[in-house]
N, C-alpha and C positions, 0 to 999 in steps of 0.2 A: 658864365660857366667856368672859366678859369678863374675866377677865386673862390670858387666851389674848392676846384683840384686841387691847387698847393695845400692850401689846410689841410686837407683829408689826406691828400699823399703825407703830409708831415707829422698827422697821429698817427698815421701806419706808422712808418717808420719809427718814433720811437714808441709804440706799443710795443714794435715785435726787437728792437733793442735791449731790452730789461728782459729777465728773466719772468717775466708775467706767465709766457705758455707753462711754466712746471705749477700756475696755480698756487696761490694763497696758502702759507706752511700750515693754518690751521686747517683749510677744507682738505689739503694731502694726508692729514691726520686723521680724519675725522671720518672723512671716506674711507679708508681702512678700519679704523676700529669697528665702523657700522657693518664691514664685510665680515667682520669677527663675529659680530651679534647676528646678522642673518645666520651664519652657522652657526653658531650656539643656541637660536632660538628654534631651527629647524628639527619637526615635530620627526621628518623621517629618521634625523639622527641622532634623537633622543636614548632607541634602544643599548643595550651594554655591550652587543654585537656589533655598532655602528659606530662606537669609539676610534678605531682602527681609519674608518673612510672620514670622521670629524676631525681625525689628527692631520690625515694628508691635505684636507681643505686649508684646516689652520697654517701649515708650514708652508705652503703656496701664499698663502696673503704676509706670512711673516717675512718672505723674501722679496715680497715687492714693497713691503714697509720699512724693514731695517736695512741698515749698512752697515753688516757684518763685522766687515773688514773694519771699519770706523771704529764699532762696538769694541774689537778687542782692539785695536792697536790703542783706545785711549783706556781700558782695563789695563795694559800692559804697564803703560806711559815711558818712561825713560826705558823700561826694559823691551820694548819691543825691541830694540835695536840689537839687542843682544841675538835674538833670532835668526836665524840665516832665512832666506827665502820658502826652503823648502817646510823649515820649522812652522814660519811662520802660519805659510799655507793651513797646515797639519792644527796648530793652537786655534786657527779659528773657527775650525771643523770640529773639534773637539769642544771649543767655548761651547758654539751652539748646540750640541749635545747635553751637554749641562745645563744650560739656559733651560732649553726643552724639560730636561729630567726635574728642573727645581720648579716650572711654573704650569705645567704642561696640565696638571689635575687641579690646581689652583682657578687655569680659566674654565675651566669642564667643567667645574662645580659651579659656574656662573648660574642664579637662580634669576634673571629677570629686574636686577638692578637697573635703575635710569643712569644713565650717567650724560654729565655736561660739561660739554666745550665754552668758557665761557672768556678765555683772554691768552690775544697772540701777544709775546714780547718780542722786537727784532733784537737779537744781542749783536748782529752784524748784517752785510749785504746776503749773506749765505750761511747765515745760523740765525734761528730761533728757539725760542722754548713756546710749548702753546701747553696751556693749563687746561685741568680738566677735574673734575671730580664724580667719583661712583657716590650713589646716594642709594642707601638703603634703608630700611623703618628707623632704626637706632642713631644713626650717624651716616657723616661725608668724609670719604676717603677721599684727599686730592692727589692725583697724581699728575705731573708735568712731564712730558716728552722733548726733548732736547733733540732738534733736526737740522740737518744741515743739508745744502743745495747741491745736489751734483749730476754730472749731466741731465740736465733739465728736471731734475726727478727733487721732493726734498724726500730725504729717509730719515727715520731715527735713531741717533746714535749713542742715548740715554733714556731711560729713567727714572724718575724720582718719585718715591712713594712713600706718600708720609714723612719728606723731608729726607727721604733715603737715598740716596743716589744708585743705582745699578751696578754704574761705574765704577764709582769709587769703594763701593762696598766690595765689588772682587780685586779692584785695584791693591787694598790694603792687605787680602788676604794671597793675591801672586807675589806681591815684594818682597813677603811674610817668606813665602816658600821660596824664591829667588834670592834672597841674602845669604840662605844653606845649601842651595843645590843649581844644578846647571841648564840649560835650557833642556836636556835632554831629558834630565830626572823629571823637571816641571810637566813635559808632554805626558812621562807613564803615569807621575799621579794622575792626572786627568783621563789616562786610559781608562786607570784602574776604577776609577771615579763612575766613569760612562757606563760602565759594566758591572758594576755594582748593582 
């Protein structure tokens, strides 16, 4: 019986050592998207009056998917710092506004595409990218999700579609606007952006 225990006390232990409980960064991924597609595929919110209750389901799983804060601080990159705290706050509330207004009707128009999970890369202990591609009659869209590990959780903090990055793609265009204006100017454009 006691060389039953030690072993078995010694897989506990380093099971529950490793970051194993937040779950394999592809099934964190992939469990969310699939929460995407039950709402999208869901016949009750189909009608153009149900938009509205399809958005609040969407931005509930987009918050337990992304890490916001991640998202823009590496949109920013060398310029978050410029930021003050309260700035900061404020840019990432505003990112996601924008995010929302640029892809918001993009996933609404989702027609019943398959899409596949088909390769995790580790780029570190607490970042991966996990691949993926939409497949519809004509062609494969690949898109990759870049996540990183934090409090037991992995979230997404990129990405990349069709070799595009998320990131970098608004990255090039805040530096754009931060080489001429102040972090204060940068917030109204994106007021003004959100409210457009």
């Amino acid at each position: 019986m006691k060389n039953t225990v030690l072993p078995l006390s010694l897989l506990l232990i380093i099971l529950f050592s490793f970051p194993a409980y937040a779950g394999v960064p592809l099934d964190a991924v992939q469990a969310n998207v699939n929460k995407v597609l039950v709402v999208l595929r869901d016949p009750a919110l189909k009608a153009p009056s149900a938009k509205e209750q399809k958005k609040n389901k969407l931005e509930a799983i987009y918050e337990n998917m992304f890490d916001e804060e991640e998202l823009a601080k590496r949109s920013l990159s060398r310029n978050w710092s410029k930021l003050n705290p309260t700035q900061q706050k404020e840019f990432v509330h505003l990112f996601r506004q924008i995010l929302e207004k640029a892809y918001i009707d993009k996933i609404l128009s989702y027609t019943n595409e398959k899409i596949v999970f088909y390769k995790e890369n580790m780029i570190s202990q607490n970042q991966a990218e996990i691949q993926s591609k939409v497949v519809t009659s004509s062609r494969e869209i690949p898109i990759f999700y870049r996540v990183i590990l934090k409090n037991g959780a992995w979230k997404v903090y990129d990405v990349v579609i069709e070799n595009v990055s998320l990131v970098l793609n608004y990255r090039s265009q805040f530096n754009d606007i931060l080489s001429k204006n102040t972090p204060d100017q940068l917030l109204e454009i994106l007021r003004k952006k959100v409210k457009e």
